[in-house]
N, C-alpha and C positions, 0 to 999 in steps of 0.2 A: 653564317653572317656575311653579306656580303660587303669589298672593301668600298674605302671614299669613290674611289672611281668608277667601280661597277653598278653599270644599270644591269636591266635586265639582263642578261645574255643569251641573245638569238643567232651569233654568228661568232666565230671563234676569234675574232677581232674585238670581241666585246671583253676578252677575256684576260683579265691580266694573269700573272705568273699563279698569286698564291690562290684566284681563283677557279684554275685551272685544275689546282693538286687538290682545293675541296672535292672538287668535282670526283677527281677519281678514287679518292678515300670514298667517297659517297655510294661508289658505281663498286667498289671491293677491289677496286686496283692501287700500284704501290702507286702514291705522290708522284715520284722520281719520272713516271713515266708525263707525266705533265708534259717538265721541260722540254724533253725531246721532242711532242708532241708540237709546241708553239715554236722551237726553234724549223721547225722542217718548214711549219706552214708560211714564218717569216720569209726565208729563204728561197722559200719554193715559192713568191709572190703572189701568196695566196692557197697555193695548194700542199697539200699533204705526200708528199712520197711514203706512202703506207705499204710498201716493199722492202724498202730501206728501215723501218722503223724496224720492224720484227715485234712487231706489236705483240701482246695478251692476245690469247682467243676472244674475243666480243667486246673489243673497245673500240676498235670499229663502225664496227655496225651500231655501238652504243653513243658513240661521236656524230655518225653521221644522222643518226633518228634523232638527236636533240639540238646540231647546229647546221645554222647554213657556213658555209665556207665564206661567203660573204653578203651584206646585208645589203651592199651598193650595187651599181651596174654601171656601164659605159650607157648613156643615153646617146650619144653624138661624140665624132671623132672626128677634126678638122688639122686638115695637115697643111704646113703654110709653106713656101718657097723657100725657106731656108732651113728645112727639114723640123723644125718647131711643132709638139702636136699639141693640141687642145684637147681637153676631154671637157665633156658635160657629164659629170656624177651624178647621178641619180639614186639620192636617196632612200631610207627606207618609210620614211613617209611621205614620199610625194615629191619633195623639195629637191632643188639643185643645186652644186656650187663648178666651179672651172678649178679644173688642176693643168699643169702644163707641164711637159718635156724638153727640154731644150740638148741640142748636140753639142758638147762640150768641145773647146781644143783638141784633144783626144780622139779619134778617131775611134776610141772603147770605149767611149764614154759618155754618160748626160746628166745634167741637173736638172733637178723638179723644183714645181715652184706648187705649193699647198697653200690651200683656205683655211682658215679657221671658225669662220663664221659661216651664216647663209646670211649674205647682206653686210651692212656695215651702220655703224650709228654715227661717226665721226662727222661724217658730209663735209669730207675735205673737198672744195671747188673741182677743184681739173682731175677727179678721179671718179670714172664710169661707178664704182660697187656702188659709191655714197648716193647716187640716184635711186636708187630702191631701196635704201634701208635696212635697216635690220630685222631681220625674222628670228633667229635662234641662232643660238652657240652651237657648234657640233661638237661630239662627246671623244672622245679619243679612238673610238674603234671606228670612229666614222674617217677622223684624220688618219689613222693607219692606214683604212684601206685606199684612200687617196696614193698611197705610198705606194701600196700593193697595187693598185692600177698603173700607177709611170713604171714597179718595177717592170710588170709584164709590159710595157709598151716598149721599155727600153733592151728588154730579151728580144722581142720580136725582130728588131733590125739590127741585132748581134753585139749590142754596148750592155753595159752595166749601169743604174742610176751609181752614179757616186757622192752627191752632195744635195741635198732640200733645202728649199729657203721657205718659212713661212710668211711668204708676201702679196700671196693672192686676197682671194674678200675674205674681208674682218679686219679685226683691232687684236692680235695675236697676246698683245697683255692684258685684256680685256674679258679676256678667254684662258686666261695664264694656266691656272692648278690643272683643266683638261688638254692643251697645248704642252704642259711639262712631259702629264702621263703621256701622252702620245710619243713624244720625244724617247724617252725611255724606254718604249718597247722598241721601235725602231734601231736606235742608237747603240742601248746598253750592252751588257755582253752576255747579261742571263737568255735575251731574245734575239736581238739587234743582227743588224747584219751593217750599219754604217762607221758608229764609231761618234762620238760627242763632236769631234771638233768639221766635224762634216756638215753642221747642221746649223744653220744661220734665221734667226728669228728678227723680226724689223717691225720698230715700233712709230708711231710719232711723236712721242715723248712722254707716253705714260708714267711718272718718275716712280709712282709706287709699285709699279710691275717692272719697272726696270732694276728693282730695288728687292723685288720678292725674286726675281729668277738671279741675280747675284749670289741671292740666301741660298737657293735649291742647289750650287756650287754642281754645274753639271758641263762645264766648259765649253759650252756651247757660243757659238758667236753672236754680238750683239752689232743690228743696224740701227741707225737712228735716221728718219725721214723729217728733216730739217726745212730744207725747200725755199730758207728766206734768212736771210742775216739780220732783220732787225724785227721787234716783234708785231710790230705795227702791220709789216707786209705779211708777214706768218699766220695772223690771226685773220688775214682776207682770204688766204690757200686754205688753213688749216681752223675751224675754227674752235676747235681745242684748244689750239695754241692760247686759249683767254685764258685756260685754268694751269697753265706750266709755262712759265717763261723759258726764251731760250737759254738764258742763263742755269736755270734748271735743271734744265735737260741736260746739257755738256756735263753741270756737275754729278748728276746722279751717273752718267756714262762714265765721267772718271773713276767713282766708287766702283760700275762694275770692272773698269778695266784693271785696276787697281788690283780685286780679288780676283781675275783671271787670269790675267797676265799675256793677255792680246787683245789688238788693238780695236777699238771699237769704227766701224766702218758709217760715213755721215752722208745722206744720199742729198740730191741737190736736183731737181728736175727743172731745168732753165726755160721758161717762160717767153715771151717776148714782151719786152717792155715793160715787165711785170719785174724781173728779180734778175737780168741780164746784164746788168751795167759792170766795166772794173772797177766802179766805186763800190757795188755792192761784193762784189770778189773781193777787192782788198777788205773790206768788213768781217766778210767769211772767214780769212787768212788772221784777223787779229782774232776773232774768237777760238780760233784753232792755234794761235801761238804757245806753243810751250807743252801745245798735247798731241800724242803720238799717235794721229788719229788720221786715217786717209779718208779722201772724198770720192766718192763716183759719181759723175755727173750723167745726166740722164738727160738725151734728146724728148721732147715730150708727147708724146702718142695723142692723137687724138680722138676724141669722146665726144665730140657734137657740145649741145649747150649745157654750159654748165649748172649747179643749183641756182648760182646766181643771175642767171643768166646771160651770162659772159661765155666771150666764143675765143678761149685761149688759141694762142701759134705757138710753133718752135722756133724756139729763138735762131735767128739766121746760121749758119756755119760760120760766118765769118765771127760775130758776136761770140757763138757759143767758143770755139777757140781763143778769142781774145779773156772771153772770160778764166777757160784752164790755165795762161801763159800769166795771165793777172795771180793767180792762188799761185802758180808754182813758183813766182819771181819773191815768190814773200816763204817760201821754201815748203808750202802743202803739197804732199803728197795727193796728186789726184789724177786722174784718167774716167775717157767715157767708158760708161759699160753700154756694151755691144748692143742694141737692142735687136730683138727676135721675136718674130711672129707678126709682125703687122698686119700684116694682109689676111690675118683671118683674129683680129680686136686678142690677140693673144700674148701682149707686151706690157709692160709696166704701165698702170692704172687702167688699163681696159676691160680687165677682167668684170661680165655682169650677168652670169647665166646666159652668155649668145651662143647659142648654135647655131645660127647663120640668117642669112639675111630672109626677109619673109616675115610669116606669123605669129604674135606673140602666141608663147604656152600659158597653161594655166598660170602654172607659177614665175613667170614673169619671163621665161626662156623662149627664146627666137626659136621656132619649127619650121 
């Protein structure tokens, strides 16, 4: 019987732990040899060191006649100026989504950034995914091998991935119970090679997925993508925002912070003329008063016309600084985050199936 998570299994990604030990009871090998099995292929970002295993005689050959090692593929690889890479994954039905690598402080080191969806439903304003919509959820071996492509990307020029945020396309609560299992095989320590608190999931304010991944108690970090201090302006960015007030949000973020016991991280993409003013900073600053919650402010990338047809800017340098000096004079912790990848749509909210300029694909990706 197979578990809640397992679909079919065509690819040893598909495969969670106790699916794995059916398997080999099935095939006349001990359980035991599973783990080992799925721990090499994690580590080995994707591949199997079947030298090192000291495998059975014909588990091998019985592995490799019924899985693929992996059910994706790199379709396109785009590398940007600031050493930032883009993948287009290509799925095993056709479909595509963007993963990305980014070079960490470290000079050993990179963070990935994963999809959870193909497309998005939200149709937040000033974010490239919500232009095409949602197609499907992808299943946890599909977001694994996401993982297993940055690792190899991050082997290749001699770093380590060391930390994932799930902030590419999708709605990551929306997608929760297969974004958890993913998380777990990655993370845990029956498989994982990161570690829980490695791993950062960023909502827009889902409150009931913000509220179920509290429940799963996996100490993972929570982002909330805020984007507006009053809800009037939130609900033109975001329009989700109808169905969760910002008041909501923060509270069901204190619940999780509460049960986790770190801080919950509240992203802010400033606008121009839209959500830049120090009146709407000091706004920010009183709903953050008394929570130990820092802000990242986000320069805003641009995506052409919006759903609405609005053709957003980033708000000045001079503004967006007066805006951090406004939150930090009222004592928020906050700083910009770096942004990476520009010059090839591979930064915060550009993510849309592009692989580059040119032709559209079938499925909706630049050729």
């Amino acid at each position: 019987m197979r578990g809640k998570h397992e679909q079919e299994a065509r690819a040893l990604s598909d495969l969670t732990l106790a699916g794995c030990q059916r398997r080999m009871e099935a095939w006349g090998f001990k359980p035991s040899h599973a783990q080992r099995l799925l721990r090499s292929y994690y580590s080995g970002a994707g591949e199997v060191a079947w030298e090192k295993l000291k495998a059975p005689a014909g588990l091998r050959e019985r592995v490799e006649s019924e899985f693929a090692l992996l059910g994706s593929s790199v379709a396109l690889r785009r590398t940007a100026a600031d050493g930032t890479v883009k993948l287009l994954v290509r799925l095993a039905d056709g479909r595509s989504v963007e993963s990305v690598v980014m070079p960490a402080y470290r000079d050993d080191r990179v963070a990935g950034c994963l999809s959870s969806q193909v497309g998005c439903a939200l149709g937040c304003d000033f974010c490239a995914t919500a232009q095409g919509g949602l197609e499907r959820d992808l299943t946890p071996g599909e977001m694994v091998e996401e993982f297993l492509h940055l690792q190899r990307e991050a082997a290749a020029i001699g770093r380590r991935l060391q930390t994932i945020v799930f902030m590419g396309m999708g709605e990551p609560m929306l997608n929760l119970d297969n974004v958890l299992e993913a998380v777990r095989r990655v993370a845990g320590g029956e498989l994982g090679t990161l570690g829980w608190r490695q791993i950062t999931v960023s909502t827009v304010g889902i409150v009931p997925g913000i509220d179920a991944m509290a429940r799963a108690d996996l100490g993972i970090n929570l982002a909330i993508s805020l984007h507006a201090s009053d809800d009037v302006t939130r609900e033109q960015l975001i329009p989700s925002g109808r169905r969760f007030s910002i008041d909501e949000i923060l509270v069901a973020a204190d619940r999780y912070q509460a049960r986790q016991g770190h801080p919950v991280s509240i992203q802010y993409c400033l606008l121009k003329g839209v959500n830049d003013s120090t009146g709407q900073a000091r706004q920010l600053a009183g709903l953050l008063a008394g929570r130990r919650m820092h802000v990242n402010l986000l320069h805003y990338n641009q995506t052409g016309t919006s759903l609405s047809g609005r053709h957003y800017q980033a708000s000045p340098r001079a503004a967006a600084d007066a805006f951090m000096e406004a939150l930090r004079a009222c004592g928020v912790v906050a700083h910009f985050r770096r942004a990476r990848g520009r010059d090839i749509d591979a930064a915060c909210g550009q993510l849309r199936r592009t692989a580059g300029p040119g032709r559209e694909g079938e499925d909706g990706a630049q050729e």
